[in-house]
mmCIF file of the N, C-alpha and C atoms, coordinates in Angstrom:
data_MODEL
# 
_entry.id   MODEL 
# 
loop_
_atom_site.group_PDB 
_atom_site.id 
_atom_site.type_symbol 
_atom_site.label_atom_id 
_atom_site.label_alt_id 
_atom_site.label_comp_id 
_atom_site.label_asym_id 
_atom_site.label_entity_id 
_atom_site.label_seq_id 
_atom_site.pdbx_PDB_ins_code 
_atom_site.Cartn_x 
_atom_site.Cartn_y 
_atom_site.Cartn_z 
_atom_site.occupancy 
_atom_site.B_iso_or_equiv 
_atom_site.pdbx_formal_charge 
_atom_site.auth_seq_id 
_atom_site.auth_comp_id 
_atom_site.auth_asym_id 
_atom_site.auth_atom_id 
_atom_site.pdbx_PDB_model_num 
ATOM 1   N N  . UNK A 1 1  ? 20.285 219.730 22.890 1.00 0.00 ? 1  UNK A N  1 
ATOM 2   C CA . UNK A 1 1  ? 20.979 218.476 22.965 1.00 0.00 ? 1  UNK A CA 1 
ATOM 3   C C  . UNK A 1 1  ? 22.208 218.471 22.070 1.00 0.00 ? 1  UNK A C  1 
ATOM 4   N N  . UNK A 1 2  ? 22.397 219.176 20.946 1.00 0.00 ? 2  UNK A N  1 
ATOM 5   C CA . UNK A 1 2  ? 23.650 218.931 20.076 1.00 0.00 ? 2  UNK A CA 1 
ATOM 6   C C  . UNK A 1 2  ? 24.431 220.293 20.837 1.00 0.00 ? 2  UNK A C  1 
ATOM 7   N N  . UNK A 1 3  ? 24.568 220.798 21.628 1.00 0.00 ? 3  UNK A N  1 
ATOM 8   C CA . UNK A 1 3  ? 24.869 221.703 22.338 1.00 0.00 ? 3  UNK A CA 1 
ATOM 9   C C  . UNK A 1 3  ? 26.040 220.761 23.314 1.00 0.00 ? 3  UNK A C  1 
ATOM 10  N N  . UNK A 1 4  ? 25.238 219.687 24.358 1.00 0.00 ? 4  UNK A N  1 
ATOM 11  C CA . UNK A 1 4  ? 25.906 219.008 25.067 1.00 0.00 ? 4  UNK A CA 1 
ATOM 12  C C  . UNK A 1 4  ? 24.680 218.532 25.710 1.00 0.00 ? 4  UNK A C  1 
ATOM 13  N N  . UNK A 1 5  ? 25.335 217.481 26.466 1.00 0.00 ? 5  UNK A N  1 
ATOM 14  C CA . UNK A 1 5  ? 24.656 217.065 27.558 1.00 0.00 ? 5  UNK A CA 1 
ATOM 15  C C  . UNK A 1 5  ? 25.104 216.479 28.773 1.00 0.00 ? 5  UNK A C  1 
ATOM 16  N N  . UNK A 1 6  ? 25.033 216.832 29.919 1.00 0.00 ? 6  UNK A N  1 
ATOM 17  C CA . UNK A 1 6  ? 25.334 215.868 30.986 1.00 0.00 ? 6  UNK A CA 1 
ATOM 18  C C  . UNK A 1 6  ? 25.720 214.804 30.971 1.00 0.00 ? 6  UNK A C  1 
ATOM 19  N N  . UNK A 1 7  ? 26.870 213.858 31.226 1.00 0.00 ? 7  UNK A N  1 
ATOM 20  C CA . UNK A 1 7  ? 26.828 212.603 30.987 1.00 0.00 ? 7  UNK A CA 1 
ATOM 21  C C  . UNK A 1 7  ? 26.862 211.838 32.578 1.00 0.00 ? 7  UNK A C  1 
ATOM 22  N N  . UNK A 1 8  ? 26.955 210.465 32.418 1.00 0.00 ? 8  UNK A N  1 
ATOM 23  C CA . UNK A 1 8  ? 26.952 210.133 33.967 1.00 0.00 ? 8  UNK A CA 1 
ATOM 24  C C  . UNK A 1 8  ? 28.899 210.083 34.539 1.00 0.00 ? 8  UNK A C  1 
ATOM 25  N N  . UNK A 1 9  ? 29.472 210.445 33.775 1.00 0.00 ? 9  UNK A N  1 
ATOM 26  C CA . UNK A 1 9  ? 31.015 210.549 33.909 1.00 0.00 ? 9  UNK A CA 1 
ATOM 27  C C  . UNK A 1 9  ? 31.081 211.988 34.455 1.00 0.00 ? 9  UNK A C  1 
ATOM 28  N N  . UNK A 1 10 ? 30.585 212.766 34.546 1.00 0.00 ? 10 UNK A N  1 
ATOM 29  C CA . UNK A 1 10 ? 30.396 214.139 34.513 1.00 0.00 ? 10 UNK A CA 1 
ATOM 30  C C  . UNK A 1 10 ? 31.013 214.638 33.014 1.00 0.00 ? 10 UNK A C  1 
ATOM 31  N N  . UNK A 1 11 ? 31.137 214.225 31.824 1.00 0.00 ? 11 UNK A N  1 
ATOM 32  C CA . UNK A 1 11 ? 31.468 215.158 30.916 1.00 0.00 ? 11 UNK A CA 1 
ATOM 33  C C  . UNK A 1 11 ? 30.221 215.925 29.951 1.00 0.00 ? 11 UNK A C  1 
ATOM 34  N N  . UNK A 1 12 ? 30.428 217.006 29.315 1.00 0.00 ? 12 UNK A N  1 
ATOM 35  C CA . UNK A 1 12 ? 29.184 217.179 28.287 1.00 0.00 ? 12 UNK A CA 1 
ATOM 36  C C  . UNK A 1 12 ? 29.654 216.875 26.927 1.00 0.00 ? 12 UNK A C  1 
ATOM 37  N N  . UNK A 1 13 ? 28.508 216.130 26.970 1.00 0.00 ? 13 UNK A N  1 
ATOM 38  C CA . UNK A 1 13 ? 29.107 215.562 25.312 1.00 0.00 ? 13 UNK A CA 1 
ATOM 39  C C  . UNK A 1 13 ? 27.968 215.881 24.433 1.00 0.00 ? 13 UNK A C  1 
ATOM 40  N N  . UNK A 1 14 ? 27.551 215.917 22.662 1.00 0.00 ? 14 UNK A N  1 
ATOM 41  C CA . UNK A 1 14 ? 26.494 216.404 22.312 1.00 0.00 ? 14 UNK A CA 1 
ATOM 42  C C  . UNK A 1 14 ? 25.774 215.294 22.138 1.00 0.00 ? 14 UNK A C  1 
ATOM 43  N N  . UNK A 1 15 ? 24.589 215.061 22.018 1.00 0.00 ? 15 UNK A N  1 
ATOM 44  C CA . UNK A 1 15 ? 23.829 214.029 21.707 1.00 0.00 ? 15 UNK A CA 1 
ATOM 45  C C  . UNK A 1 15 ? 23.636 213.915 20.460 1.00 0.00 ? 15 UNK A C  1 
ATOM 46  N N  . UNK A 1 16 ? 23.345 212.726 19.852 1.00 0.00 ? 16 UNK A N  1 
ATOM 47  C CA . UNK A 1 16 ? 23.151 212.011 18.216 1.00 0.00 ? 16 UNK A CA 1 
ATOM 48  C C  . UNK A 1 16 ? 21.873 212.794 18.423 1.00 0.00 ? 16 UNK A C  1 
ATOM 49  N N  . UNK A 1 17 ? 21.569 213.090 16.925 1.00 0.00 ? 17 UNK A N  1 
ATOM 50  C CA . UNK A 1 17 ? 20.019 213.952 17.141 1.00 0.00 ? 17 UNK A CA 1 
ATOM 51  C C  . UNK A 1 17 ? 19.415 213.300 15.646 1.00 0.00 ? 17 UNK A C  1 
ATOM 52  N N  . UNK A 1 18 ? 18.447 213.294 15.010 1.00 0.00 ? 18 UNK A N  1 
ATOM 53  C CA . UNK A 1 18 ? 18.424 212.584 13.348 1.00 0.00 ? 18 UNK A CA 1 
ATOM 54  C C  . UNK A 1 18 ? 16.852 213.913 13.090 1.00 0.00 ? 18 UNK A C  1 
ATOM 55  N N  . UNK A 1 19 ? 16.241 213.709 12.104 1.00 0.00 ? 19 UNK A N  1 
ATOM 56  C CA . UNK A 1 19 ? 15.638 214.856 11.433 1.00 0.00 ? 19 UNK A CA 1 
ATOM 57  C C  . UNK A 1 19 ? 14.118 214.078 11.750 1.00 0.00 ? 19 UNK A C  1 
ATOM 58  N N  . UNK A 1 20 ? 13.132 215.314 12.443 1.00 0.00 ? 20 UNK A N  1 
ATOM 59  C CA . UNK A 1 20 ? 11.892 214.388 12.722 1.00 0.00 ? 20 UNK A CA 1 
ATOM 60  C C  . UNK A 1 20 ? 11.223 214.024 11.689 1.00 0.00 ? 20 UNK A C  1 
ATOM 61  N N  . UNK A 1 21 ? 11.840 213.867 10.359 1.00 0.00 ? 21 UNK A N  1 
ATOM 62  C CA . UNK A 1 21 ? 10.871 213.302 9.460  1.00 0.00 ? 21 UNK A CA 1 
ATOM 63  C C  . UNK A 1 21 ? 11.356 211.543 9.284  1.00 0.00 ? 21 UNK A C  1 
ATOM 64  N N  . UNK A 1 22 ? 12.026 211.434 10.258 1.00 0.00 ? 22 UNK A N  1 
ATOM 65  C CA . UNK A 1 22 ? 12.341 209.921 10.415 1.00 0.00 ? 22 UNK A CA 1 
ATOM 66  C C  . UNK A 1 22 ? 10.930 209.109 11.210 1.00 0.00 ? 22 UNK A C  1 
ATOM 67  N N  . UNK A 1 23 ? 11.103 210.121 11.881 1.00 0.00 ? 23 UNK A N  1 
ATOM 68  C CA . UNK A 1 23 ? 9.359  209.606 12.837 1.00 0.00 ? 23 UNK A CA 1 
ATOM 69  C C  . UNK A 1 23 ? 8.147  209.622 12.792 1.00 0.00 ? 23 UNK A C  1 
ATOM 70  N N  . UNK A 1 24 ? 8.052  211.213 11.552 1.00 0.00 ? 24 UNK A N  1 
ATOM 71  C CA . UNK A 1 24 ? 6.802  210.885 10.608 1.00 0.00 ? 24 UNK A CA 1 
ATOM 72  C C  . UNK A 1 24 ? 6.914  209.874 9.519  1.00 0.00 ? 24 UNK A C  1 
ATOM 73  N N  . UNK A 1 25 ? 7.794  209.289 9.200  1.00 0.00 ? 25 UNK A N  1 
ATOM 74  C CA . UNK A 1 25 ? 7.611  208.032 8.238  1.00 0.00 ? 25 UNK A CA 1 
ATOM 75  C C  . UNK A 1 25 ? 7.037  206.912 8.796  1.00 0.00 ? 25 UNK A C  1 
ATOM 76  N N  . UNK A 1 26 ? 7.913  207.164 9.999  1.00 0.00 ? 26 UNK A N  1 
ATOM 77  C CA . UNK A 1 26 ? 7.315  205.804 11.254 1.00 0.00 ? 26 UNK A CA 1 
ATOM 78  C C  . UNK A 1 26 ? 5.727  205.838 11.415 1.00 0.00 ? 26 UNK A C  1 
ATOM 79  N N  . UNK A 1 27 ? 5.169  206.917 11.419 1.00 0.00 ? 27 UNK A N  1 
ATOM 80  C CA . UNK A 1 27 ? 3.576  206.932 12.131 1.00 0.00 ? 27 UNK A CA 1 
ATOM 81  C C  . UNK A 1 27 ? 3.174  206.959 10.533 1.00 0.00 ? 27 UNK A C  1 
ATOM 82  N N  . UNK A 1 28 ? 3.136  206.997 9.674  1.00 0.00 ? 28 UNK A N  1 
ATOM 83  C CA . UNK A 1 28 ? 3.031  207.239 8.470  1.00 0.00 ? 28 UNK A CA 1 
ATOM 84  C C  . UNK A 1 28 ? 2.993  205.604 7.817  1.00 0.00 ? 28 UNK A C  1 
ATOM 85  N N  . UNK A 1 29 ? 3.413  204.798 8.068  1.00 0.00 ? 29 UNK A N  1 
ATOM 86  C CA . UNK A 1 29 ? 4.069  203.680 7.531  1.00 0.00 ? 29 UNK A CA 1 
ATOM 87  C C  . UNK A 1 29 ? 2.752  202.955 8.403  1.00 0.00 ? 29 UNK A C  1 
ATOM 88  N N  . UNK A 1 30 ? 2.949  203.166 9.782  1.00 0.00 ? 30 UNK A N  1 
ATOM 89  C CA . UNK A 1 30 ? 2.369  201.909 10.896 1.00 0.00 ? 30 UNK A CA 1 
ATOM 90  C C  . UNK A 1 30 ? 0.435  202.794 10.426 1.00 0.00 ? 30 UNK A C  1 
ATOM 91  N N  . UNK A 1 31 ? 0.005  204.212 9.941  1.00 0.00 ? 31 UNK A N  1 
ATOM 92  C CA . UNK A 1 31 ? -1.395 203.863 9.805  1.00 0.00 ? 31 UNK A CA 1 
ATOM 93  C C  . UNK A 1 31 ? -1.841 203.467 8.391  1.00 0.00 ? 31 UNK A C  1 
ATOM 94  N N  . UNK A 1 32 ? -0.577 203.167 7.510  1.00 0.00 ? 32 UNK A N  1 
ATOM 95  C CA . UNK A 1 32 ? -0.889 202.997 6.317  1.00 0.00 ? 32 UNK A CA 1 
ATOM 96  C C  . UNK A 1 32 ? -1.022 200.963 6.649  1.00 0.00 ? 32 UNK A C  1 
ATOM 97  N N  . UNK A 1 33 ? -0.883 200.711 7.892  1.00 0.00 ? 33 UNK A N  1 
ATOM 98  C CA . UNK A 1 33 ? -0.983 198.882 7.906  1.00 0.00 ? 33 UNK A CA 1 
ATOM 99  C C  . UNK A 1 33 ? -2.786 198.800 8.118  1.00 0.00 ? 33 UNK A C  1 
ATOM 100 N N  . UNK A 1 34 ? -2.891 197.564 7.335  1.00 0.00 ? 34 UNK A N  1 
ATOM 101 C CA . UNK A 1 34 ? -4.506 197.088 7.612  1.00 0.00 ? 34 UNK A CA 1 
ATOM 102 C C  . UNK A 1 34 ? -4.570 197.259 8.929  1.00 0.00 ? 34 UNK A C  1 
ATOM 103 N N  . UNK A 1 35 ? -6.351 196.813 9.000  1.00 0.00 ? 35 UNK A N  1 
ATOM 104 C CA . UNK A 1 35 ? -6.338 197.276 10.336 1.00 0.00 ? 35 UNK A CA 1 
ATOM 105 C C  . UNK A 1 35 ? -5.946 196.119 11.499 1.00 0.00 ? 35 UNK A C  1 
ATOM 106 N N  . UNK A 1 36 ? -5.944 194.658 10.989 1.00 0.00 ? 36 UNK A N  1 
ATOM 107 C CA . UNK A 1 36 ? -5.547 193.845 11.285 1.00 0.00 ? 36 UNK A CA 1 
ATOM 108 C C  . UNK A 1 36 ? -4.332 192.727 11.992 1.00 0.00 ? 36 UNK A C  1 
ATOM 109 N N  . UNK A 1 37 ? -3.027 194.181 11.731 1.00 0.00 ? 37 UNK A N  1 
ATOM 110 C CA . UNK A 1 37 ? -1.655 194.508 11.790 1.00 0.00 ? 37 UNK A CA 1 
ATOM 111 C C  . UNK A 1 37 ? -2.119 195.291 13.183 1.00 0.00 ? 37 UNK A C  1 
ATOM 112 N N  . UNK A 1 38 ? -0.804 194.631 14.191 1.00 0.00 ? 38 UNK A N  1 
ATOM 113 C CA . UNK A 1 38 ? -0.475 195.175 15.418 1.00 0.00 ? 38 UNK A CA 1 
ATOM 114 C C  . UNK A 1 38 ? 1.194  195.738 14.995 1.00 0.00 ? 38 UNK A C  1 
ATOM 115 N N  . UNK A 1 39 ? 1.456  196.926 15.710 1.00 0.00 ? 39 UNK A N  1 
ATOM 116 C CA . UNK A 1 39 ? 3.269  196.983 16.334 1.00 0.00 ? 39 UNK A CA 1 
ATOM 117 C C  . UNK A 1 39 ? 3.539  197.299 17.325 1.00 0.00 ? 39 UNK A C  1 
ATOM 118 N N  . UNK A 1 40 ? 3.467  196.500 18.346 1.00 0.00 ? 40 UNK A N  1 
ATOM 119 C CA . UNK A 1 40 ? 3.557  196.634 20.098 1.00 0.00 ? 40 UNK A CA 1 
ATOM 120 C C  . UNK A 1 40 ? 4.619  197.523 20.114 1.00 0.00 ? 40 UNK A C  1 
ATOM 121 N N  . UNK A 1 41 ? 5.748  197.682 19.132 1.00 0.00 ? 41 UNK A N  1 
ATOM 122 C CA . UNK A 1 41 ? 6.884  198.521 19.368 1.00 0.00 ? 41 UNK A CA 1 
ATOM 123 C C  . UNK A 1 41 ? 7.741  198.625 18.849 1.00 0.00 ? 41 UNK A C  1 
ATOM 124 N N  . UNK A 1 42 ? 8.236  199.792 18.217 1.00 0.00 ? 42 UNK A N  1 
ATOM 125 C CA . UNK A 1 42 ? 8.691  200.210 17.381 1.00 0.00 ? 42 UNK A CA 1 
ATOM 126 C C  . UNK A 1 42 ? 10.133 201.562 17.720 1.00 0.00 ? 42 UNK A C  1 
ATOM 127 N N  . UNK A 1 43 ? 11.214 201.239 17.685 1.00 0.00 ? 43 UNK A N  1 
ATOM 128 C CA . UNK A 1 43 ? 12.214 201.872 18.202 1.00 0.00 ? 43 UNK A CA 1 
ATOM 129 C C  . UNK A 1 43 ? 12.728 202.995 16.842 1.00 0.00 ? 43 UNK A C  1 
ATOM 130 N N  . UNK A 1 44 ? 12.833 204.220 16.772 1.00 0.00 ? 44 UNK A N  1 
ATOM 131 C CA . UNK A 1 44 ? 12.911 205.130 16.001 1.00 0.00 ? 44 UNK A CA 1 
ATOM 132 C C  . UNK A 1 44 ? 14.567 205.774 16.409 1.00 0.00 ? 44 UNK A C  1 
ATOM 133 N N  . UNK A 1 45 ? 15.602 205.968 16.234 1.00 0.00 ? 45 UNK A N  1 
ATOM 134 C CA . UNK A 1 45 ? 16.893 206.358 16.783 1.00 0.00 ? 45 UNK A CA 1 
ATOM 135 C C  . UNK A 1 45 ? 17.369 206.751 15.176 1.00 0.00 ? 45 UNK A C  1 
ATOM 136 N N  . UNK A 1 46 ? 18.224 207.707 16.178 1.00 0.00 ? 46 UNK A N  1 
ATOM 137 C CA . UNK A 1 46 ? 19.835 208.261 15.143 1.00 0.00 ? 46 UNK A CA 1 
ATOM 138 C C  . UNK A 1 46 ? 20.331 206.691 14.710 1.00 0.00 ? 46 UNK A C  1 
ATOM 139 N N  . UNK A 1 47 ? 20.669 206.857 13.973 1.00 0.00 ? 47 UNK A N  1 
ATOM 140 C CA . UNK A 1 47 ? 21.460 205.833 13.928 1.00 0.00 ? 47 UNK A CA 1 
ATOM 141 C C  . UNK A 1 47 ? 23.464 206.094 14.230 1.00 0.00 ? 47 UNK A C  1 
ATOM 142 N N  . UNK A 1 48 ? 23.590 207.156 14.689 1.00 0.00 ? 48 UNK A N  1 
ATOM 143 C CA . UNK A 1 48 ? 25.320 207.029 15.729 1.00 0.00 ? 48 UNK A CA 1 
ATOM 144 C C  . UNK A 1 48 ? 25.106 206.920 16.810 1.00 0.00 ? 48 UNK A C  1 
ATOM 145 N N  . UNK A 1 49 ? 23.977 207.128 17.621 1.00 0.00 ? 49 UNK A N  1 
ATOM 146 C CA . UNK A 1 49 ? 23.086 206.477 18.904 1.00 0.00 ? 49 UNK A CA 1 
ATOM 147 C C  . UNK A 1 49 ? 24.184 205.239 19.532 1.00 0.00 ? 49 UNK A C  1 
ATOM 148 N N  . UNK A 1 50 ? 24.577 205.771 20.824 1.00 0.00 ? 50 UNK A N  1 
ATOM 149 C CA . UNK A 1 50 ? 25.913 204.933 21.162 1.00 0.00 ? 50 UNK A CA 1 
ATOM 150 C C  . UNK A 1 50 ? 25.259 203.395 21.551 1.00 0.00 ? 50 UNK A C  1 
ATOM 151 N N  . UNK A 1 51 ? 23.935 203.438 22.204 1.00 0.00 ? 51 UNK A N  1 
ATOM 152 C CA . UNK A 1 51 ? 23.224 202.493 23.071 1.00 0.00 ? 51 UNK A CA 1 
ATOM 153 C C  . UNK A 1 51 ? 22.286 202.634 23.085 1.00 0.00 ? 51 UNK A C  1 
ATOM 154 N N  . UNK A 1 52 ? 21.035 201.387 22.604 1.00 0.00 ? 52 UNK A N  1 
ATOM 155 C CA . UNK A 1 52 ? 19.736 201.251 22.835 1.00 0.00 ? 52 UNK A CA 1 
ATOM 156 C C  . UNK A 1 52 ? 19.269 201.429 24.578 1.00 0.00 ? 52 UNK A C  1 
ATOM 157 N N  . UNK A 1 53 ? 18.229 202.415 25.119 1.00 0.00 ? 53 UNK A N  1 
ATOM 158 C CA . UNK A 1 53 ? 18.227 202.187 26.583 1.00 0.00 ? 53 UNK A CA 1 
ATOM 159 C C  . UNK A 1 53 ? 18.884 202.116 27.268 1.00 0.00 ? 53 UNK A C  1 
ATOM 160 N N  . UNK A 1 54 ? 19.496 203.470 26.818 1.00 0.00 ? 54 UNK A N  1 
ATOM 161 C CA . UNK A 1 54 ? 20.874 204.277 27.694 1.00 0.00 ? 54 UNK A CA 1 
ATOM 162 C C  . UNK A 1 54 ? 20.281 205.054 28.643 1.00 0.00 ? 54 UNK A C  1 
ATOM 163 N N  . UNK A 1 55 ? 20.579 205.550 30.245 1.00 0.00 ? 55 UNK A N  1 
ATOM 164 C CA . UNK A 1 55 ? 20.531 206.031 30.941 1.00 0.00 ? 55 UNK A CA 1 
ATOM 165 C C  . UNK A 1 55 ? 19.330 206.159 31.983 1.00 0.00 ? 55 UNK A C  1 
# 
């Protein structure tokens, strides 16, 4: 993906990519909640990420 990617314009552009220890904090964080605590959903991104629910 930081290579390029397909876009729907036809250009390749690279994709925002961030370090997977962003996402083990995430699962890390949500089993450290009582058990009492729901998170129906939880969005994890790069943050230079052009658009939430792109493509």
């Amino acid at each position: 993906m930081g290579a390029g990617m397909p876009q729907a314009d036809g250009r390749v552009v690279p994709e925002s990519t961030m370090g997977v220890d962003n996402v083990v904090k995430s699962i890390v964080m949500m089993a450290d909640l009582p058990l009492d605590a729901n998170v129906p959903f939880l969005t994890v991104m790069s943050n230079t990420m052009p658009f939430i629910g792109r493509g």
